[in-house]
N, C-alpha and C positions, 0 to 999 in steps of 0.2 A: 297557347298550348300548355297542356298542364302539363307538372316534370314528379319524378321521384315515385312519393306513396300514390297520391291522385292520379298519375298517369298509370299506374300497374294497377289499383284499382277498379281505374273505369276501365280498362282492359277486359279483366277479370268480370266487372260490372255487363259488358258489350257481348263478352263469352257467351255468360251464361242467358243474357235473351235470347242469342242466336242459336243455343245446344237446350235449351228450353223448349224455343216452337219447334225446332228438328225434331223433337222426341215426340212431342206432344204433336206433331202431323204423322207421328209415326203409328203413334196410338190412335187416334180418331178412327181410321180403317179396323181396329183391334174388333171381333164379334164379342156381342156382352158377355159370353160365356167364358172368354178366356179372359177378357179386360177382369170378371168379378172375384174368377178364379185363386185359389189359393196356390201360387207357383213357388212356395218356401221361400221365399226372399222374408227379411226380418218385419217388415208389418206386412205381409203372406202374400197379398195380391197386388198387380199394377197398381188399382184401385187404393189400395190403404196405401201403398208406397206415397204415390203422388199427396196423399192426404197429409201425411207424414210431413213431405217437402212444403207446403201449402204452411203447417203447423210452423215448421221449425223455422223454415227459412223468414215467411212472412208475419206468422203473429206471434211469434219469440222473440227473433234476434233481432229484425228489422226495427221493431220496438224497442229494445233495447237501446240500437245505435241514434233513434233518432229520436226517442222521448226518455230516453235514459230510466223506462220501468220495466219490471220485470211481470208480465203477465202470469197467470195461473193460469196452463194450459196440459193436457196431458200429450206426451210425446205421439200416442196412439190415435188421438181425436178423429171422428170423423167430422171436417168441417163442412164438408161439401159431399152432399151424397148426390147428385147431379151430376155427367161427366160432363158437359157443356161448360155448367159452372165452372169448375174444378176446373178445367182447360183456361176457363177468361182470367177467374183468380189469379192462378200461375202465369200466365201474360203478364197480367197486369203488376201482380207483384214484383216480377223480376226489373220492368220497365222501371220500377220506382228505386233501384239503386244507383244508378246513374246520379242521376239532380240528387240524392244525400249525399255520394259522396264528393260532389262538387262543394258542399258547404260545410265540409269541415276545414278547419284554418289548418296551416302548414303543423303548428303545435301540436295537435291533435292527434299527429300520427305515432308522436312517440309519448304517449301518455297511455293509460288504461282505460280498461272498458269497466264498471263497478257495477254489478248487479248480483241478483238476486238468486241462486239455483233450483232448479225444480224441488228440491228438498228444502227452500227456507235459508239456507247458507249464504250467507253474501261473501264475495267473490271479488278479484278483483285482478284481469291477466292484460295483457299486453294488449290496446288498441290494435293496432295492425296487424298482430299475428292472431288473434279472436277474427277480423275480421275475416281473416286467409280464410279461416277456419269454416267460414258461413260457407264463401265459393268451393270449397275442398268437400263440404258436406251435398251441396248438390251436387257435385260431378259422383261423387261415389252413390248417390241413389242411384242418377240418372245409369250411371253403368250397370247397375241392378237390374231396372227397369230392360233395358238393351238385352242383359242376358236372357230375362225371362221372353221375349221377344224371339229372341233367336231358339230359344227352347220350344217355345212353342208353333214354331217354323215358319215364324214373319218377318219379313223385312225388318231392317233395321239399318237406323241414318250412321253416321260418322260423325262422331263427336268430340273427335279429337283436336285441343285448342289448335296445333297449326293448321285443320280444314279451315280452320274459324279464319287464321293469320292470311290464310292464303285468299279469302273469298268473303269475307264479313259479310255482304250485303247480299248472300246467299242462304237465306231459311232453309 
């Protein structure tokens, strides 16, 4: 049993698979006209949002933590113009923080993360509290995402981490 940074981690790591597919089973039902839609959320539609998540969370920071480089990527990117895709991607990418942060050593957690800023700046902030930062960025899309949901008067899951506490092995 893992204790401390690794144990709150893969928490956080387990979270966000389980409020990941809750979202993304919430959208699959979405008709393409609101999924494309522009609902003012900060990249405008479901669609750029998740793209958004897809960018930052999977081919920036993931990168980051686990090849120590900083990609050129823009915040806005469409990576995946597919919703299918864009659904597996997001799967898949969440699944992959788990087994990283099983291999970071105990050290690790109080050392920094050193890369590169979208601007060229190298950087250099707190290992652990950067990573908070990954999980804290997809709960505030996801809650994005939910709102425009509810806006446009669809269902929408619960995502809140003690659903997750109380029922983990409930998508």
């Amino acid at each position: 049993m893992s204790t401390g940074w690794t144990a709150h981690f893969d928490l956080l790591a387990g979270y966000n698979v389980w409020a990941t597919a809750r979202l993304l089973g919430a959208v699959r039902g979405l008709p393409e006209d609101d999924y494309w839609r522009d609902v003012g959320l900060f990249f405008k539609s479901i669609h750029g949002t998740l793209n958004h998540l897809l960018v930052g969370e999977h081919h920036l920071w993931f990168v980051r933590f686990a090849e120590g480089i900083s990609p050129k990527v823009a915040l806005d990117a469409e990576l995946e113009t597919d919703r299918a895709q864009l659904d597996a991607r997001l799967r898949e990418g969440a699944a992959r923080w788990a087994p990283l942060i099983a291999s970071f050593s105990p050290e690790r957690w109080s050392g920094t993360l050193d890369y590169t800023t979208m601007r060229g700046t190298a950087a250099s902030l707190p290992f652990a509290a950067t990573l908070a930062h990954v999980f804290n960025h997809g709960t505030h899309h996801r809650g994005q995402i939910t709102a425009a949901l509810t806006a446009l008067g669809q269902p929408c899951p619960e995502l809140d981490l003690v659903y997750f506490l109380q029922n983990p092995s409930k998508p």
